[in-house]
C-alpha positions in Angstrom: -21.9 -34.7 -9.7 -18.6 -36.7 -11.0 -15.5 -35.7 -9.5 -13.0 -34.8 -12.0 -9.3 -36.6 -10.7 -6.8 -35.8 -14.3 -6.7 -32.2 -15.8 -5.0 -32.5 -19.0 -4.6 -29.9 -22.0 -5.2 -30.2 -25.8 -1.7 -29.2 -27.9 -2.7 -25.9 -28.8 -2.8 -25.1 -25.3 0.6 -26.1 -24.6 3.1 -23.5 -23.4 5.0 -21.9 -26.2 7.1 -20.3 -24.2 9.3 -20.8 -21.1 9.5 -18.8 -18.1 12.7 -16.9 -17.5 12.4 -16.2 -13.6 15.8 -14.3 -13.6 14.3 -11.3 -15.6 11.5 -11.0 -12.9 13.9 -11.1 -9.7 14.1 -7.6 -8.4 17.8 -8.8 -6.5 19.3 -10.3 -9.7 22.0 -13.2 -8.9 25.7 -12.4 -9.1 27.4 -13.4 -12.2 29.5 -16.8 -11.8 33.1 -15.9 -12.4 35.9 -16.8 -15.1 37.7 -18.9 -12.7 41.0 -17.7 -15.0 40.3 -13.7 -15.1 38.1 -13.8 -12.0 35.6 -11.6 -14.2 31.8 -12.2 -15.4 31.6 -15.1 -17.5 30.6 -14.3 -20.6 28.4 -16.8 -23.1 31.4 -16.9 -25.6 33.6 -18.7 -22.1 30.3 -20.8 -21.5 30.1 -21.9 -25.1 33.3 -23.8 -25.0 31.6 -26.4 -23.3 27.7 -25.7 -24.0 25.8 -24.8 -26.7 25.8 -21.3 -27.5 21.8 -21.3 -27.5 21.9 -22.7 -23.6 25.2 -20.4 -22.9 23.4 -17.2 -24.2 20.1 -18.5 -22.0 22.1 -19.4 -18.7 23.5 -15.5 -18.6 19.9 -14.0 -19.7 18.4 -11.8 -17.0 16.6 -9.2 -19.6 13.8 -11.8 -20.9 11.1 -13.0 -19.4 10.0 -15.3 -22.0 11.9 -17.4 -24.2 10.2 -18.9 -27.2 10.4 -22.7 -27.4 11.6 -23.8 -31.2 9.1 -25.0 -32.9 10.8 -28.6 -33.6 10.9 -28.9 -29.3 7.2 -27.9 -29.4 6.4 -31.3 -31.5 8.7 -33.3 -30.0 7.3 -32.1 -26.6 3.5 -33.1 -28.0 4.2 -36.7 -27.9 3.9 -36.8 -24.0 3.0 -33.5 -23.2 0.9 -32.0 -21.6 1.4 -34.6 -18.5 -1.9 -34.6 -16.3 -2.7 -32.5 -13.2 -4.3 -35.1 -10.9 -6.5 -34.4 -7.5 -5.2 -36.7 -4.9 -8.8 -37.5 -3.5 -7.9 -40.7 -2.0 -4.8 -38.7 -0.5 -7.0 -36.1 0.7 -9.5 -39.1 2.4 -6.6 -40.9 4.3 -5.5 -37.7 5.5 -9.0 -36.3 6.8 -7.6 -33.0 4.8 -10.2 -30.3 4.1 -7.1 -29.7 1.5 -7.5 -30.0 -2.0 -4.5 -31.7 -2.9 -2.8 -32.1 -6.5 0.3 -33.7 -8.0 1.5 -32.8 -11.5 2.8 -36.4 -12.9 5.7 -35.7 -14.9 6.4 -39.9 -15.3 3.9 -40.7 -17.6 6.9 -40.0 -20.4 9.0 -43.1 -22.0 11.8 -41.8 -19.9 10.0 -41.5 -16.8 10.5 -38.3 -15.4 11.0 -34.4 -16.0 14.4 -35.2 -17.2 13.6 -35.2 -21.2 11.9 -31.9 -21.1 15.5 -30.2 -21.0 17.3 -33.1 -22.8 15.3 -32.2 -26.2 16.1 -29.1 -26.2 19.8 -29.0 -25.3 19.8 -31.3 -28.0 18.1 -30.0 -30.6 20.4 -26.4 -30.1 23.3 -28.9 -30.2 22.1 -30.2 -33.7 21.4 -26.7 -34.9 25.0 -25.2 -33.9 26.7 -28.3 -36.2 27.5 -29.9 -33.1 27.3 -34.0 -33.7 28.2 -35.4 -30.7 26.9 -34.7 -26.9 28.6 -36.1 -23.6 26.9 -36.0 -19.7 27.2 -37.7 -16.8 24.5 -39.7 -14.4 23.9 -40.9 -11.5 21.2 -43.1 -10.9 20.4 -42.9 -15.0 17.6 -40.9 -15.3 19.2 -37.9 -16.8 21.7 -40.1 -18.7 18.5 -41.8 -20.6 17.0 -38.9 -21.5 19.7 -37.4 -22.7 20.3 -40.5 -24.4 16.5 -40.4 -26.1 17.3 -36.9 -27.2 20.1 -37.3 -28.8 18.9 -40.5 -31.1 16.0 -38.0 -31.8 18.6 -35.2 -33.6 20.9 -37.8 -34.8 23.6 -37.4 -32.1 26.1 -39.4 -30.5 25.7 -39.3 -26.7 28.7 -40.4 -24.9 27.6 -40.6 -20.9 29.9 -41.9 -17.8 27.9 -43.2 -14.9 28.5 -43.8 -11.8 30.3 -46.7 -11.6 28.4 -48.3 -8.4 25.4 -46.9 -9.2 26.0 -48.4 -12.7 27.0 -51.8 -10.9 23.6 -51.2 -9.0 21.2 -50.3 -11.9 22.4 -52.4 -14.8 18.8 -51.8 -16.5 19.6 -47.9 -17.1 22.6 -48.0 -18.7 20.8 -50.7 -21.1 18.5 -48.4 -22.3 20.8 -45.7 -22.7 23.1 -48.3 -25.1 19.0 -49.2 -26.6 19.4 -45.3 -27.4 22.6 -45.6 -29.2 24.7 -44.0 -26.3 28.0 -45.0 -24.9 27.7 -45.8 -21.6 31.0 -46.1 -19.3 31.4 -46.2 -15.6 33.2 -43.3 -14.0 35.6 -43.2 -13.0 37.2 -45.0 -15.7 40.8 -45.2 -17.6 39.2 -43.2 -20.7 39.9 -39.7 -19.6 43.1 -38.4 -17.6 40.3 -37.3 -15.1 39.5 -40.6 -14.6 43.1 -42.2 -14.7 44.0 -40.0 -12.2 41.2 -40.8 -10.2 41.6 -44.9 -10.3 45.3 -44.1 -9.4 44.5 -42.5 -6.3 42.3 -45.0 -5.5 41.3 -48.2 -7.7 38.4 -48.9 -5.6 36.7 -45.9 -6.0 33.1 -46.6 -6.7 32.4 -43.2 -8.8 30.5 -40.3 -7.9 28.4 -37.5 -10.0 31.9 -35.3 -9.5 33.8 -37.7 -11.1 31.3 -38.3 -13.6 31.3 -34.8 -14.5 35.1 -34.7 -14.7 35.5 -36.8 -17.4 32.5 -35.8 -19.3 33.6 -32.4 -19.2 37.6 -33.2 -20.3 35.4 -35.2 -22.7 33.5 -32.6 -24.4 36.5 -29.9 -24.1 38.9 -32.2 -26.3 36.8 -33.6 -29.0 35.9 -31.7 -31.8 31.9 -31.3 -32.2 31.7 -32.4 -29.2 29.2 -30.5 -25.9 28.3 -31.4 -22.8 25.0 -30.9 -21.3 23.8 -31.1 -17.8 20.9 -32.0 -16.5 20.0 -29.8 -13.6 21.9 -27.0 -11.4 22.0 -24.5 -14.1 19.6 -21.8 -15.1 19.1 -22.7 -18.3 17.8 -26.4 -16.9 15.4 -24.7 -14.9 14.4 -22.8 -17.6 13.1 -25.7 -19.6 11.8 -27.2 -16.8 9.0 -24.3 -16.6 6.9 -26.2 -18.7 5.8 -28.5 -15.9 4.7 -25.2 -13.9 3.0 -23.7 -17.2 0.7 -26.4 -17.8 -0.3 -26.9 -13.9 -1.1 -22.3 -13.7 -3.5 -23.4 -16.9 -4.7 -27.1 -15.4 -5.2 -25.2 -12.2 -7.5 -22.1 -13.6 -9.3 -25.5 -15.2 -10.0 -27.3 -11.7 -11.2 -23.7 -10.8 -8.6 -23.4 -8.3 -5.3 -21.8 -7.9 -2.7 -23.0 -5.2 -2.2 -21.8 -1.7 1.2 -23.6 -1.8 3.4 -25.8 -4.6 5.7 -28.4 -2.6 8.4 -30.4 -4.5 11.1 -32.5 -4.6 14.6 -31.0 -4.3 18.2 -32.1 -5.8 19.4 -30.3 -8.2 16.7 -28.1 -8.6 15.1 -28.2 -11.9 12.2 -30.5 -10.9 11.4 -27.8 -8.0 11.9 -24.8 -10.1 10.3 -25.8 -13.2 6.8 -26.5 -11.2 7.5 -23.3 -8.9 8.9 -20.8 -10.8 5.8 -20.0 -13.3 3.5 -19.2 -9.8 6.6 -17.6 -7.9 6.4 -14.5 -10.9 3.0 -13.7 -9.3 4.2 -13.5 -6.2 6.9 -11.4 -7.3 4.6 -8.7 -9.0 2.4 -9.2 -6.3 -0.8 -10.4 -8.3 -1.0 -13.3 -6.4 0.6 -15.2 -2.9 1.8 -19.2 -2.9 3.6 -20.5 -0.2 6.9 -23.1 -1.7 8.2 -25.8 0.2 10.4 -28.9 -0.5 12.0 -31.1 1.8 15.6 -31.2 2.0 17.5 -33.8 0.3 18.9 -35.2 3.6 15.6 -35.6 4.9 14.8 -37.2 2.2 17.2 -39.4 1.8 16.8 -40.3 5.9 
């Protein structure tokens, strides 16, 4: 009998829906704060630098599912669903009895799980009247796909990268500007962030921080203009769950289900988009999965 290595779904099979784990948790998160009032923020105090679509998801506790637009649902069908593979060779090198699967999320033009939020944020960008979108990136990843979204709802994306990792990666930023985006290094002398920064210290070689600094003065002082982030946040995550969707479904086809998801860890949409979706079962109780990542240090070291 063949061994079957990819697991892949047809469209119709494709999660409508994303998985709002905070409705689920039976210890909800404490509110973030109005750093002004010191009260709960609010999605109207959000919305001054997001979307109100992603504000009003961020704060949402009450519902489980959220229904994916139906103009992110087509733009998701030109790479999704991204294949569950089994790692047999893995599994041989290891003399494993383990059946071990990865869930490839690079198989898209941009290259990782990145885009999966980008369209959206996008798209409820375009929707609110908003015509232009600022971020920030590191290594470019997020600052590509943001990029890609944007040209796909006829947005200008302005995106400050970090200026040595900009000096480091040249190739990113160029398909960012292939995009249409404007791409500076941060810190630069476009924002009083940035000034204030270079001041300081003219050396500085930039870091996400500063990055963020000026994308956010950006977005706060030009009209039509948002900023959008691409991990951290809860509504991030939230469109992340897509990846953990397809691999409950790609799982039930491989006849298995997992004793334990593992992923990679930075910000921590990557992790909780594959996790979350089999976390709700352990949270009713249906069902048990161990999680595990490795910590960002280690994996750095």
């Amino acid at each position: 009998m063949k061994k079957q290595k990819r697991f892949l779904l047809q469209e119709n099979e494709l999660p409508m829906q994303w998985y709002n784990i905070q409705a689920d948790m039976k210890n909800k998160p404490l509110p973030p704060l109005n750093p002004a009032t010191k009260e709960p923020l609010s999605a109207e105090d959000l919305a001054h630098i997001f979307s109100m679509e992603c504000a009003k998801q961020e704060l949402d506790s009450e519902h489980a599912w959220i229904d994916i637009p139906e103009e992110v649902q087509d733009k998701y069908k030109y790479y999704r669903s991204t294949p569950l593979v089994r790692a047999y060779a893995l599994e041989q090198a290891l003399n494993t009895p383990a059946h071990i699967y990865f869930k490839n999320e690079s198989i898209n033009p941009l290259g990782s799980h990145k885009i999966n939020s980008a369209l959206p944020q996008c798209y409820y960008c375009k929707q609110e009247g908003t015509t232009n979108v600022t971020t920030e990136t590191g290594a470019g990843q997020w600052g590509a796909a943001l990029s890609y979204a944007a040209s796909v709802f006829g947005l200008s994306a302005a995106v400050y990268q970090v200026k040595i990792s900009m000096q480091q990666k040249p190739y990113r930023s160029l398909i960012m500007r292939t995009f249409g985006a404007e791409v500076t290094g941060s810190p630069s002398m476009s924002t009083r962030a940035g000034k204030d920064i270079i001041t300081r210290d003219p050396m500085h070689p930039g870091s996400l921080g500063t990055a963020i600094s000026e994308a956010v003065e950006l977005a706060t002082t030009t009209p039509n203009c948002k900023y959008t982030l691409g991990s951290v946040l809860n509504h991030v995550a939230l469109h992340q769950t897509v990846i953990g969707l397809e691999a409950e479904k790609q799982m039930e086809m491989a006849g298995e289900y997992p004793d334990m998801v593992i992923g990679c860890f930075g910000g921590g949409s990557n992790f909780g988009g594959l996790a979350f979706p089999f976390m709700r079962h352990n949270i009713s109780g249906a069902k048990s999965t161990a999680l595990s990542l490795p910590s960002l240090q280690a994996v750095r070291n």
